[in-house]
Short mmCIF file of the C-alpha atoms (twelve columns), coordinates in Angstrom:
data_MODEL
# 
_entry.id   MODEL 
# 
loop_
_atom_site.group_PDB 
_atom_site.id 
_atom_site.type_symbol 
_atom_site.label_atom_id 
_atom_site.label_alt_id 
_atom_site.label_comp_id 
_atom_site.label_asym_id 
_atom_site.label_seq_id 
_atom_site.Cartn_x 
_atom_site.Cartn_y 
_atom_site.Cartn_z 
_atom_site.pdbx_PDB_model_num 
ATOM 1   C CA . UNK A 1   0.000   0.000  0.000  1 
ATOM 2   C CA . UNK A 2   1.458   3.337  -1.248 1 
ATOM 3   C CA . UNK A 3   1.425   5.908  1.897  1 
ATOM 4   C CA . UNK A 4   0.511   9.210  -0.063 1 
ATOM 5   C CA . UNK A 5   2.381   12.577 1.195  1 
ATOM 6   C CA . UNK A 6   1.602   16.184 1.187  1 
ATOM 7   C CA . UNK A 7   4.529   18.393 1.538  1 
ATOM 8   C CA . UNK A 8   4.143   21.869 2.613  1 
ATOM 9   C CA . UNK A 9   7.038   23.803 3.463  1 
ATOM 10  C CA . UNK A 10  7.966   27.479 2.463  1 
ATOM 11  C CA . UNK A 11  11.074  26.864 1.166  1 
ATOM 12  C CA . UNK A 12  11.332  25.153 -2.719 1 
ATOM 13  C CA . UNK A 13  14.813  23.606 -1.985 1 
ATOM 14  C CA . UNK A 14  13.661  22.122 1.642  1 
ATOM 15  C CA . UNK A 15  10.296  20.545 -0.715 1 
ATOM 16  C CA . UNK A 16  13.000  19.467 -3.298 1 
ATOM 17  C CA . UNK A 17  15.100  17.298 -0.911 1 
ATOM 18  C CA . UNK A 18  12.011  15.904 0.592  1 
ATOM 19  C CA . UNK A 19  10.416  14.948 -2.305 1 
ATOM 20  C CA . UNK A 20  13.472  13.077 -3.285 1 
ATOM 21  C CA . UNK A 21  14.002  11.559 -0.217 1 
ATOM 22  C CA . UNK A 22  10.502  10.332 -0.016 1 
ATOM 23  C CA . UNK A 23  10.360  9.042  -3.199 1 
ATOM 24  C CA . UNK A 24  13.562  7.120  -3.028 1 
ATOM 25  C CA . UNK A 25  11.956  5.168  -0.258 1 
ATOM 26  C CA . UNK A 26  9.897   2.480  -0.895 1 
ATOM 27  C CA . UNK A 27  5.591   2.644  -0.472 1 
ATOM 28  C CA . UNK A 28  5.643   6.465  -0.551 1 
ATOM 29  C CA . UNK A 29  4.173   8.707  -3.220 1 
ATOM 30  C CA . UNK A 30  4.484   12.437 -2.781 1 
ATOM 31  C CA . UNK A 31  1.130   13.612 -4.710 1 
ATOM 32  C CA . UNK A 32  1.393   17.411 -4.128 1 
ATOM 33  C CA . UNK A 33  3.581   20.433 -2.369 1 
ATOM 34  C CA . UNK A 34  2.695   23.564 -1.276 1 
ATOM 35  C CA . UNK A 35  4.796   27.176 -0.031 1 
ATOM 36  C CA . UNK A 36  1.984   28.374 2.860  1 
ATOM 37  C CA . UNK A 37  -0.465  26.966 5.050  1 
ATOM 38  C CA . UNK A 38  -3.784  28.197 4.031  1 
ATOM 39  C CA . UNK A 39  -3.036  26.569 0.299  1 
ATOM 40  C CA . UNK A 40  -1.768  23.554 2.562  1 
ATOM 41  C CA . UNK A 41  -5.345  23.447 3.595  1 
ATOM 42  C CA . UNK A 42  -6.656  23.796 0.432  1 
ATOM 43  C CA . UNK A 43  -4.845  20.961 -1.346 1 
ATOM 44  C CA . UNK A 44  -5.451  18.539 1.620  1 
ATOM 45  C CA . UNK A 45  -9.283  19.197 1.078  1 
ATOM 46  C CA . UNK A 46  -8.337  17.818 -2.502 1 
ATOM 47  C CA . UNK A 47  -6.358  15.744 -2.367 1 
ATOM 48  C CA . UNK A 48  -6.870  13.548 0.638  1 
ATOM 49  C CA . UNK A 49  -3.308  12.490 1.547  1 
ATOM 50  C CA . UNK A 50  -2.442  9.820  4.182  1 
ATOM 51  C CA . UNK A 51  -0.125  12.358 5.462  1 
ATOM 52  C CA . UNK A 52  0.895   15.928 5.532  1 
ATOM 53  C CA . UNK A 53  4.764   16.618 6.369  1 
ATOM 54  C CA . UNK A 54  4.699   20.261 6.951  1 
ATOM 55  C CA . UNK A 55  6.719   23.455 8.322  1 
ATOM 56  C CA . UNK A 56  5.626   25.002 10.974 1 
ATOM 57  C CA . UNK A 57  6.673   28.788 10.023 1 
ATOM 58  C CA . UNK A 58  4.959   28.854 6.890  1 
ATOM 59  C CA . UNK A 59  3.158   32.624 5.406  1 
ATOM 60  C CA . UNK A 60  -0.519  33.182 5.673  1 
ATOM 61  C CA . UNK A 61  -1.562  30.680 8.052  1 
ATOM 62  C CA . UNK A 62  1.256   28.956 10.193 1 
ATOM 63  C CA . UNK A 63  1.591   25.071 10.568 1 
ATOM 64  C CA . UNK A 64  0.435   24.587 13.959 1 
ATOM 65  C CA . UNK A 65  -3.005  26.241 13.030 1 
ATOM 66  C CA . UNK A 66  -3.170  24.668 9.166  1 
ATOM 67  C CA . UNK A 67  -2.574  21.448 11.222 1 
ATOM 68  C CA . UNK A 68  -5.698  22.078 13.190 1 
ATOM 69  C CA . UNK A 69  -7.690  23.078 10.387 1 
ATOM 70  C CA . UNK A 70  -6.424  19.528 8.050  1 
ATOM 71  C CA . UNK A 71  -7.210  17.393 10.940 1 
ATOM 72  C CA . UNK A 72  -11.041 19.213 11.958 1 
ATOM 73  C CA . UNK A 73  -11.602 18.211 7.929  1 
ATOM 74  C CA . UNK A 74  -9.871  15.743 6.507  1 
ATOM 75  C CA . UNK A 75  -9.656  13.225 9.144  1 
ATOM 76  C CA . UNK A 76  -7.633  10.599 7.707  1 
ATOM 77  C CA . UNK A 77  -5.125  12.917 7.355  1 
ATOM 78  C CA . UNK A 78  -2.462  12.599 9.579  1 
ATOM 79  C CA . UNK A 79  0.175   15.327 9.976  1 
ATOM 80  C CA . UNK A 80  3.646   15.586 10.743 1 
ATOM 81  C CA . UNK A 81  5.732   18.676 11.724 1 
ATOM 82  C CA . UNK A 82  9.299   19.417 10.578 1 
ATOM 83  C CA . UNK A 83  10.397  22.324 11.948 1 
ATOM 84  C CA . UNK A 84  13.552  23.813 13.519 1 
ATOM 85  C CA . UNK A 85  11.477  24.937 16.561 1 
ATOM 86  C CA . UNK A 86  12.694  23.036 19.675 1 
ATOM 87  C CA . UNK A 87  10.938  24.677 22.399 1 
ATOM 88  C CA . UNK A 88  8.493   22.960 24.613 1 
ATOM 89  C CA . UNK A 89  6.066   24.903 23.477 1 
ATOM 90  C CA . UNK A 90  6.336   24.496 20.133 1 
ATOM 91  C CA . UNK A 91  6.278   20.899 20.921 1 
ATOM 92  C CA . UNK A 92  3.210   21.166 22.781 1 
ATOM 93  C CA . UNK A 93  1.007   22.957 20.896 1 
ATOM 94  C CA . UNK A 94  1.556   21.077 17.760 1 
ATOM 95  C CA . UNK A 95  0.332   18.512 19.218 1 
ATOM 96  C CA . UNK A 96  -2.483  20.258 20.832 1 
ATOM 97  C CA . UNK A 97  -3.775  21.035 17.186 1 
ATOM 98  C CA . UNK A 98  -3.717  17.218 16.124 1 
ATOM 99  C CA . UNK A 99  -0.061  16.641 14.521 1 
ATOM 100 C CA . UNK A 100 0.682   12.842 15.171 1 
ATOM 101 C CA . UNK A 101 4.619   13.164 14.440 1 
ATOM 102 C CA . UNK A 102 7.311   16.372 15.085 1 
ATOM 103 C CA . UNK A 103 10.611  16.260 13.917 1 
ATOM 104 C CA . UNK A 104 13.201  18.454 13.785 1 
ATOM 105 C CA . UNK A 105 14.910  19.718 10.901 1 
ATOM 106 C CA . UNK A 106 18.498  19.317 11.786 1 
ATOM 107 C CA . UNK A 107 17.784  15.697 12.379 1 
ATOM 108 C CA . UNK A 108 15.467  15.162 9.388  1 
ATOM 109 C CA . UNK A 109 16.841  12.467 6.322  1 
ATOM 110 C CA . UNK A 110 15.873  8.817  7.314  1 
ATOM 111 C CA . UNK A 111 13.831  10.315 10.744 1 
ATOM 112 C CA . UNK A 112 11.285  11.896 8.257  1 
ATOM 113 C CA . UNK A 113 10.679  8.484  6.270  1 
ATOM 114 C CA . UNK A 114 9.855   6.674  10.215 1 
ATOM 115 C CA . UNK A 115 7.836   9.247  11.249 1 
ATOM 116 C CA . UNK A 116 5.621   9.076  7.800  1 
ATOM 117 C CA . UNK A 117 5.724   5.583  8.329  1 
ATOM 118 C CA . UNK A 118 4.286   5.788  11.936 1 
ATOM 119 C CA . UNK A 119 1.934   7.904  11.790 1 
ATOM 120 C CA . UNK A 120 0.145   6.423  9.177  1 
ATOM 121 C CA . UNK A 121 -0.158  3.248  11.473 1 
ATOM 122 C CA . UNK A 122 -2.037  5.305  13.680 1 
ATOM 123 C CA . UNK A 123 0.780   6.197  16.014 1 
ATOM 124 C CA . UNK A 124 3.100   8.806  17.257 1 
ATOM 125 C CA . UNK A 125 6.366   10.367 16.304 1 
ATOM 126 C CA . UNK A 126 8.627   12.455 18.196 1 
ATOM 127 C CA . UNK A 127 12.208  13.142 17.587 1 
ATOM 128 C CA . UNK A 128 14.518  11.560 20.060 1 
ATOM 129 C CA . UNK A 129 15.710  15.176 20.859 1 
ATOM 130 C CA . UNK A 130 12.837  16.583 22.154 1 
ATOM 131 C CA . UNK A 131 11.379  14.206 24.171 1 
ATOM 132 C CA . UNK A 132 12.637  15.671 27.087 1 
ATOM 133 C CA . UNK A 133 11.204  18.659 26.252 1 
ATOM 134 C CA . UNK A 134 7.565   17.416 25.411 1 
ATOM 135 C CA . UNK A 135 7.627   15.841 28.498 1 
ATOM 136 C CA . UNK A 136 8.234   19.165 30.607 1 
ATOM 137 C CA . UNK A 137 5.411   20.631 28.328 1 
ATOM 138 C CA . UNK A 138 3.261   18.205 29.571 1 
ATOM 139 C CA . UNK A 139 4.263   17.359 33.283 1 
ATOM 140 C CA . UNK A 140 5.342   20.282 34.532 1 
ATOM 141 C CA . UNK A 141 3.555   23.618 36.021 1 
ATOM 142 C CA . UNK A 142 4.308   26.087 33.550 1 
ATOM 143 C CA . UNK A 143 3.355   29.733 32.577 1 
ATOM 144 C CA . UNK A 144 0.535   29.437 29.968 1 
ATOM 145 C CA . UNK A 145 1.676   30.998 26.539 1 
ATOM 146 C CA . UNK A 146 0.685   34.486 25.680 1 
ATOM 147 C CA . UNK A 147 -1.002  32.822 22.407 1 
ATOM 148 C CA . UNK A 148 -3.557  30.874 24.501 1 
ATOM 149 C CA . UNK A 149 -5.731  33.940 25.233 1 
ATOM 150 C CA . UNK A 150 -6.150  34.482 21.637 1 
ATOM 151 C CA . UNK A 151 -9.105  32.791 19.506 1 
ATOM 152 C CA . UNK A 152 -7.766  30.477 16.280 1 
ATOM 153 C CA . UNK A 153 -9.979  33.104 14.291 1 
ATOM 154 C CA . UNK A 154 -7.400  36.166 16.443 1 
ATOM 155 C CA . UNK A 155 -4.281  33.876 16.041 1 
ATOM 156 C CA . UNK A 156 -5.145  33.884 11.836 1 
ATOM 157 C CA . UNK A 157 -5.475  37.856 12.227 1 
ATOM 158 C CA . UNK A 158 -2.489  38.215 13.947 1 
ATOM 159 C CA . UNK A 159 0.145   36.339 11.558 1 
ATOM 160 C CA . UNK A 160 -1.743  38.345 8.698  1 
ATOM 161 C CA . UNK A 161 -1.412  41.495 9.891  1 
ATOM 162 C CA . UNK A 162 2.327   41.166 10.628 1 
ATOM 163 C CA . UNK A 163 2.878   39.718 7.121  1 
ATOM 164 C CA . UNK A 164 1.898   43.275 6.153  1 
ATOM 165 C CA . UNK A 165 -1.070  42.782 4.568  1 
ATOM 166 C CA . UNK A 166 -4.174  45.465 5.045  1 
ATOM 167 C CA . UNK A 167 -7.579  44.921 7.192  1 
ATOM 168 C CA . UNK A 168 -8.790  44.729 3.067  1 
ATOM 169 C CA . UNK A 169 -6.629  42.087 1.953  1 
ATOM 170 C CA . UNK A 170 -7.350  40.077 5.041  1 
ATOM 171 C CA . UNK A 171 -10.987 40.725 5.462  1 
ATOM 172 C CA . UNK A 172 -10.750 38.796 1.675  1 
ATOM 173 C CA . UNK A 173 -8.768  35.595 3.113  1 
ATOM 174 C CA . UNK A 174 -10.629 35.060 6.309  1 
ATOM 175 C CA . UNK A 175 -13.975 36.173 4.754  1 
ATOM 176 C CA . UNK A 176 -14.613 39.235 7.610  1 
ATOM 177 C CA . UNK A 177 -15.258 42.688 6.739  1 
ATOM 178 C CA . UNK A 178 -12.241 45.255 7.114  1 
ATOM 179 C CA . UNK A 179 -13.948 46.548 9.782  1 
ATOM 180 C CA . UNK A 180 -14.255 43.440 11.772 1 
ATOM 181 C CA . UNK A 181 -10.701 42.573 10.879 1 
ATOM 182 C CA . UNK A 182 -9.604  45.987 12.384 1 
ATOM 183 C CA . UNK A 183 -11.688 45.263 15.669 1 
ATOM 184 C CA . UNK A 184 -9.838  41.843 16.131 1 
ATOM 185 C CA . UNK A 185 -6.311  43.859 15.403 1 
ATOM 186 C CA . UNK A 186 -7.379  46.096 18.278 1 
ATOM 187 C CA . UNK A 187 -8.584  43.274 20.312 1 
ATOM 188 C CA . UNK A 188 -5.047  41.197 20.172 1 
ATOM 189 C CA . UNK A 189 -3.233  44.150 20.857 1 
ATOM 190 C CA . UNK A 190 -5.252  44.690 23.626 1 
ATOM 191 C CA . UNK A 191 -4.474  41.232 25.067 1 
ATOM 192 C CA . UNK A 192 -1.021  40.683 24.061 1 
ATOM 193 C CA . UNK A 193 -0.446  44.156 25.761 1 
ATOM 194 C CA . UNK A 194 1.362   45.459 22.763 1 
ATOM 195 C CA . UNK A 195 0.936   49.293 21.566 1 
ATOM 196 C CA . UNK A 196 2.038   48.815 17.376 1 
ATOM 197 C CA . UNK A 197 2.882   46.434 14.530 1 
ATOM 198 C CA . UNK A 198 6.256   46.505 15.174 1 
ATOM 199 C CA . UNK A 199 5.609   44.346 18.797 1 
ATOM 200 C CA . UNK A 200 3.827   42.131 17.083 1 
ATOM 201 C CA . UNK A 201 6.103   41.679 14.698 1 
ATOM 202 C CA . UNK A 202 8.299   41.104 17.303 1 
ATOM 203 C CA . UNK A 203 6.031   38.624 19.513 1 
ATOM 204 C CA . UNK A 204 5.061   36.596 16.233 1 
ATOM 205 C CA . UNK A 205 8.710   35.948 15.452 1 
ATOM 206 C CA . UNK A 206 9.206   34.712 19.004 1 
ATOM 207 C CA . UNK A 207 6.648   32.714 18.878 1 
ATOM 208 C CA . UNK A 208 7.624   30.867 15.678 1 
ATOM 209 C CA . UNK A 209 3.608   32.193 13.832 1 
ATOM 210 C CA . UNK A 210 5.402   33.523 10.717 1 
ATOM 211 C CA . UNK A 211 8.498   33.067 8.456  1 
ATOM 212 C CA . UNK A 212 9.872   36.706 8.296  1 
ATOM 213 C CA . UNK A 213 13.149  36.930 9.402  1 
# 
């Protein structure tokens, strides 16, 4: 049985080597790629893959919340994250929003192939080098992120509106009116406790919700 593989990752040369990889090994099939998360979505609602290896910074809608999105409708689809986040709560809230597998990037090659594999038995994945910090996510007391008092519909806004696009051009991709979308831009500033763009710029790069660098 041929495990079929969505690949979504921003950059074409990181897509390249995976599709190679993948299709060097044996019962895989990559059947499309993608450069951002919202046409991530799109194509899974297509296509149906098995599985859905994807980045985690990604532009106009991030992995973590694409991966939420795949799995609410499509699922059979199980999803992996490859990403060169390593914090805990990275970690965590990928799998929060349904990923079965993470691994990193700087171990990826032959990890990427067992973690397709896995997943699509119905298991999970994590890289060897973050266990230890999944586990802390998980066991330990810790300070709630700043990102949990934000809706998914706020958490969209946000990465949009520090990818520079206008209350228009977003009001178009998340089907709101500009005026709505400028309400929820005043509404996450409001609870991130930021004053301008430029701090959310800041907290969204921290925070691993968009690729600008």
């Amino acid at each position: 049985m041929t495990i079929r593989v969505l690949l979504a990752d921003d950059h074409a040369v990181m897509r390249d080597g995976l599709r190679a990889l993948l299709a060097a090994s044996a019962g895989m099939s990559v059947v499309g790629e993608v450069g951002n998360g919202r046409e991530a979505l799109r194509r899974a609602e297509e296509l149906r893959p098995d599985v859905v290896v994807m980045d985690i910074a990604m532009p106009e809608l991030n992995g973590i919340e694409a991966a939420a999105m795949i799995r609410s409708r499509c699922p059979g689809t199980h999803i992996v994250i490859l990403s060169m986040h390593s914090s805990s709560e990275h970690v965590y809230r990928a799998f929060a929003a349904g990923a079965s597998g993470y691994v990193l990037k700087s171990s990826a090659g032959a990890e990427v192939i067992s973690a397709v594999q896995t997943v699509h038995l119905g298991r999970r994945y994590l890289s060897p080098a973050l266990i230890e910090a999944y586990a802390t996510a998980v066991h330990d007391p810790a300070r709630p992120s700043p990102l949990d008092s934000l809706s998914a519909r706020e958490r969209q806004v946000l990465q949009l509106v520090v990818e520079g696009n206008s209350s228009a051009e977003i009001a178009v991709l998340v089907q709101l009116s500009p005026k709505t979308v400028d309400t929820y831009r005043s509404r996450i500033m409001q609870k991130l406790g930021v004053s301008d763009v430029p701090s959310l710029v800041k907290f969204a790069l921290q925070h691993g919700i968009t690729p600008l660098a």
